[in-house]
C-alpha positions as CSV (number, residue, x, y, z in Angstrom):
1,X,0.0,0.0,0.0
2,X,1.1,3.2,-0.9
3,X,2.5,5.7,2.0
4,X,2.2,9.1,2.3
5,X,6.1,10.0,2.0
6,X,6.0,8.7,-1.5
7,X,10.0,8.3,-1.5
8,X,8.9,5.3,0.5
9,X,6.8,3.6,-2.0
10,X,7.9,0.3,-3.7
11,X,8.9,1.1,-7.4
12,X,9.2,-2.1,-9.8
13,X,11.3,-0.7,-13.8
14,X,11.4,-3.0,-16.3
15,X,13.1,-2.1,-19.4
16,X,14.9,-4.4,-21.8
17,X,18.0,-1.8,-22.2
18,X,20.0,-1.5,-19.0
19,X,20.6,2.0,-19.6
20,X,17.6,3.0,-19.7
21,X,17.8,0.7,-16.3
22,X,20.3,2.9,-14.8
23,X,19.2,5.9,-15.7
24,X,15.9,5.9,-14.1
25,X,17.0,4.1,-11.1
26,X,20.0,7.0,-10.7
27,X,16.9,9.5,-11.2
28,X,15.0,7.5,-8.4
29,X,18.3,7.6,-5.7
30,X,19.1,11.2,-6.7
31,X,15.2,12.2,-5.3
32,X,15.3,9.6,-2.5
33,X,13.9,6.5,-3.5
34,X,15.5,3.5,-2.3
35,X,12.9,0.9,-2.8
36,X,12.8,-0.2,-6.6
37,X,13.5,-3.2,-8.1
38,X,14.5,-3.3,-12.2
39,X,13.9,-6.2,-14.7
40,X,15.1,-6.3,-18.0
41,X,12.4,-9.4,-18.7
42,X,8.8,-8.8,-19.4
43,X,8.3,-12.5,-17.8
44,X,9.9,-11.9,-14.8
45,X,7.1,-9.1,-13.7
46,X,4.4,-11.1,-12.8
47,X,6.2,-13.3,-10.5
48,X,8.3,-10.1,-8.9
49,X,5.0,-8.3,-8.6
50,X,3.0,-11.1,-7.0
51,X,5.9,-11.4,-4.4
52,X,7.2,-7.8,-4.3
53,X,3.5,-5.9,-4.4
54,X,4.7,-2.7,-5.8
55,X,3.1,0.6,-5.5
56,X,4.1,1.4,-9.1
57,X,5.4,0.2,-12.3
58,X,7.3,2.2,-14.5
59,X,7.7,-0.1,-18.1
60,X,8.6,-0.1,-21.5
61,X,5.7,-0.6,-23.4
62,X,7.7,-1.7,-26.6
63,X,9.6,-4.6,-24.4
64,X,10.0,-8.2,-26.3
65,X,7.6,-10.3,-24.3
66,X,5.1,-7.4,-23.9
67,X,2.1,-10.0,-24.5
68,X,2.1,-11.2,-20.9
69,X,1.2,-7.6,-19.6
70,X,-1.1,-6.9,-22.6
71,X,-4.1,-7.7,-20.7
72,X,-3.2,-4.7,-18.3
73,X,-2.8,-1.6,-20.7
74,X,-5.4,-0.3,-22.7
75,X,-4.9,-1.0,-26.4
76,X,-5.5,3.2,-27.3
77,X,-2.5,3.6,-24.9
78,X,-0.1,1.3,-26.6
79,X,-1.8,2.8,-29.8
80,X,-0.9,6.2,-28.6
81,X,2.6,5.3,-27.9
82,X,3.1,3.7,-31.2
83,X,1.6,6.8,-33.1
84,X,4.1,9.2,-30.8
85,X,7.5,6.8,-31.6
86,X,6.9,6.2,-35.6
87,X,6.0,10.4,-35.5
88,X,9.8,11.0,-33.1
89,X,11.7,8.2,-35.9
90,X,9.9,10.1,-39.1
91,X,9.7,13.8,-38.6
């Protein structure tokens, strides 16, 4: 459950490039989190999140794997996303 100093709140990344990895989890020390976990395998969340119960989950959306969280984002936000990255790679 989430608390109210937020900094305290369990954070679970997954990404499937570890720089992206250590970037967001040297953004996360610099503000004072110190409870975060990072996968770089979309099949490792479920497990981690049954056992780790997160507060929140801060993913890649274009992952390999990505079908076993599909049921858990919208379609118009993956959509979205898509429509955002193809517009950033073809200006």
């Amino acid at each position: 459950m989430p608390t109210n100093n937020l900094t305290q709140n369990k954070n679970l990344i997954m990404d499937d490039q570890e720089s992206n990895l250590a970037l967001l989890e040297g953004l996360l020390k610099k503000k004072g989190y110190s409870q975060f976990k990072s996968l770089t395998g979309s099949r490792q969340v479920i497990p981690t999140f049954r056992e780790w119960q997160p507060d929140l989950i801060l993913l890649d959306l274009m992952m390999p794997h990505m079908d076993v969280l599909r049921p858990l984002v919208p379609p118009r936000l993956i959509h979205a996303y898509r429509e955002v990255s193809h517009a950033q790679k073809n200006p």
